[in-house]
C-alpha positions as CSV (number, residue, x, y, z in Angstrom):
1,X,6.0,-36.2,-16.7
2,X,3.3,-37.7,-14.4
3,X,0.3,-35.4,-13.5
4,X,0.6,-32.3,-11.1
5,X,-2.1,-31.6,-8.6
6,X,-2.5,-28.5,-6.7
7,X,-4.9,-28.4,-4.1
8,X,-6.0,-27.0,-0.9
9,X,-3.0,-27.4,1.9
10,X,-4.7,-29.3,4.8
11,X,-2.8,-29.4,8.1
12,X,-1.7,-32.7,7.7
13,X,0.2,-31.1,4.8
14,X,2.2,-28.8,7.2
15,X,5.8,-30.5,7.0
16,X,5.6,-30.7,3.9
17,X,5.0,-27.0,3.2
18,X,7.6,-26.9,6.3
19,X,10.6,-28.3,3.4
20,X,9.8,-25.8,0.4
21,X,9.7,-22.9,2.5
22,X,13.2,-23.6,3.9
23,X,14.0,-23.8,0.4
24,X,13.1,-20.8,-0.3
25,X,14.3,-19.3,2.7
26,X,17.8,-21.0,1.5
27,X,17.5,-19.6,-2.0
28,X,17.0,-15.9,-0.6
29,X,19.2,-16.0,2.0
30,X,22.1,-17.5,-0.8
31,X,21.3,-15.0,-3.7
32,X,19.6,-11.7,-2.1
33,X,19.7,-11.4,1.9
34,X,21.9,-12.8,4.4
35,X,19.8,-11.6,7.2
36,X,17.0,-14.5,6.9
37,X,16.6,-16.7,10.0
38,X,17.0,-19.4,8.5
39,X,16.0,-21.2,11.5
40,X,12.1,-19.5,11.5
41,X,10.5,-22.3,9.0
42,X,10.7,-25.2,11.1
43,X,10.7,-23.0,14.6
44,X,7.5,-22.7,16.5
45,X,6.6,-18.9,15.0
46,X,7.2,-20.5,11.2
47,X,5.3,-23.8,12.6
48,X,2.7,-21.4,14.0
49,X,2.3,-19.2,11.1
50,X,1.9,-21.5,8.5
51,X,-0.2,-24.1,10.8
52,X,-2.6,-20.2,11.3
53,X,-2.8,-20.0,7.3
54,X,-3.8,-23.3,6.6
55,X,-6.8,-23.2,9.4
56,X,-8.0,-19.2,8.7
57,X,-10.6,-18.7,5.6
58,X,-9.3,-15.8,5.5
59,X,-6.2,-17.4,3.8
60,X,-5.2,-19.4,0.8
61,X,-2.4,-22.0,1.5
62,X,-2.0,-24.4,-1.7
63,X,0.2,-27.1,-2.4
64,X,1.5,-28.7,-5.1
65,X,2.0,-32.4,-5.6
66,X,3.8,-35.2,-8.1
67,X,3.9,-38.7,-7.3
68,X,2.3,-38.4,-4.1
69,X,4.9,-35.6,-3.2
70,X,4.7,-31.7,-2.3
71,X,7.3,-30.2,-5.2
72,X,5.9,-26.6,-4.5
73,X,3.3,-24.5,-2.4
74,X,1.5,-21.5,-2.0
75,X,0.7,-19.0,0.9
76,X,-1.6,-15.7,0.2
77,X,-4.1,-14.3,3.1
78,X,-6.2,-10.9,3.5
79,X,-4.2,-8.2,5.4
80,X,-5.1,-5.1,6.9
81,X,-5.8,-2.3,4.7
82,X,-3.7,0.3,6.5
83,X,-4.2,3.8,5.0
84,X,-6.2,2.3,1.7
85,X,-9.5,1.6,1.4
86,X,-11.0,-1.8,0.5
87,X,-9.7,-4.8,1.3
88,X,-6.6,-6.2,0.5
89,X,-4.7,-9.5,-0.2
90,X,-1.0,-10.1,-0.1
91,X,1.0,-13.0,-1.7
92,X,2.9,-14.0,1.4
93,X,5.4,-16.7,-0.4
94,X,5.3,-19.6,-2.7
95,X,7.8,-22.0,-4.0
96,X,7.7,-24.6,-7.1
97,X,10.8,-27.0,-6.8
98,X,13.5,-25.5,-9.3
99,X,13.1,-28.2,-12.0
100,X,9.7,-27.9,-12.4
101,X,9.8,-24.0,-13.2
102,X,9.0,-21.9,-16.2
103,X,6.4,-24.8,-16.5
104,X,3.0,-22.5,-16.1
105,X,3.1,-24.2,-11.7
106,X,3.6,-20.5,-10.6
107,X,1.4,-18.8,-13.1
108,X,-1.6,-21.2,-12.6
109,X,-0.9,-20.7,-8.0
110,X,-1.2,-17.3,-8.6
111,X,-4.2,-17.3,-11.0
112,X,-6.2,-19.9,-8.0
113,X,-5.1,-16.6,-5.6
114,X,-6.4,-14.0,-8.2
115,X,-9.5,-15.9,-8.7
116,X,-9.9,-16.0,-4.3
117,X,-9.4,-13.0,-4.4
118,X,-11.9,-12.3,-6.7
119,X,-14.5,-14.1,-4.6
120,X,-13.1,-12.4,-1.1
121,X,-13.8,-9.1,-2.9
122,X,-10.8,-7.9,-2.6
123,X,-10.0,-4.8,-4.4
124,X,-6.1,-4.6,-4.1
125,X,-3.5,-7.6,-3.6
126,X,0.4,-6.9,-3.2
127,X,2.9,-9.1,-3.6
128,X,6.1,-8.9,-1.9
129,X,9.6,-9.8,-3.9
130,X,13.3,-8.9,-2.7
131,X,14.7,-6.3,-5.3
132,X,16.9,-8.6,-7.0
133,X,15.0,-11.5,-7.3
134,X,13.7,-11.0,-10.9
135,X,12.2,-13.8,-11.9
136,X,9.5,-13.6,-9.3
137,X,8.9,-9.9,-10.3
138,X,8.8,-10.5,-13.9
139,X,6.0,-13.1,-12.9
140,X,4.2,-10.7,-11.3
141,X,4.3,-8.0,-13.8
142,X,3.1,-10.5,-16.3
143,X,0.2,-11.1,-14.1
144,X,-0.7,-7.6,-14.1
145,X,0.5,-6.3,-11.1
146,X,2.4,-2.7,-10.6
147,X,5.8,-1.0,-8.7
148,X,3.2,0.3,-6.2
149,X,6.2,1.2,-3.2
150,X,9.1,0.8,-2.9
151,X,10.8,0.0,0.4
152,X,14.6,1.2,1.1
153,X,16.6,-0.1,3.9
154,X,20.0,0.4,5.4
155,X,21.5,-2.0,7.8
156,X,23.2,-0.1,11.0
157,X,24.8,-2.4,12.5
């Protein structure tokens, strides 16, 4: 396999962060919840929000590449703090291309976050996983992180 790079998103990288995140958007809205927009990615809020993260220091936007192609990215930012004190860090989303998982991508996006985090002094970070979807939770677990809530919802219509 030819060498992986991940580095810094710039915003000429923002269409190709654009495909992934459909991807994943696909991928959730197939296995876990049909309610996804799956029109948000490449509408002007998904255009907006990842064009934001990519520009604000106060975010980490990361991308992977093979071959001169993004196979993967990452999207983490500082959020409010809410009722806690300190500040806090939430792993928005991230994607590595299914057939280069279980390959160490994921680990080694989130250890670049931890280590940002790290030097944003952050003192809590969160990230966010649909119940079912345990392969992302197992990754976070094995990265230290803990059932902090847990968030219940019932549709009504």
């Amino acid at each position: 396999m030819d060498k992986i790079i991940i580095s810094k998103a710039t915003s000429k990288d923002l269409a190709d962060i654009q495909t992934p995140s459909f991807d994943l958007f696909n991928m959730e809205s197939n296995e876990f919840d049909k309610s996804l927009d799956m029109e948000w990615t490449y509408s002007k809020e998904g255009k907006k929000f990842y064009s934001d993260r990519i520009k604000n220091e106060n975010s980490l936007v990361k991308v992977v590449e093979r071959d001169g192609k993004i196979i993967g990215y990452f999207c983490g930012s500082l959020v409010g703090g809410f009722y806690r004190r300190g500040i806090h860090a939430e792993m928005e989303d991230a994607l590595v291309e299914e057939k280069f998982r279980s390959k160490g991508i994921g680990g080694k996006l989130m250890k670049d976050f931890l280590d940002w985090c790290k030097k944003q002094k952050v003192n809590y970070i969160s990230a966010v996983a649909t119940a079912q979807n345990e392969k992302a939770i197992k990754l976070y677990r094995k990265l230290g992180f803990k059932d902090y809530t847990l968030t219940l919802e019932k549709k009504i219509k």
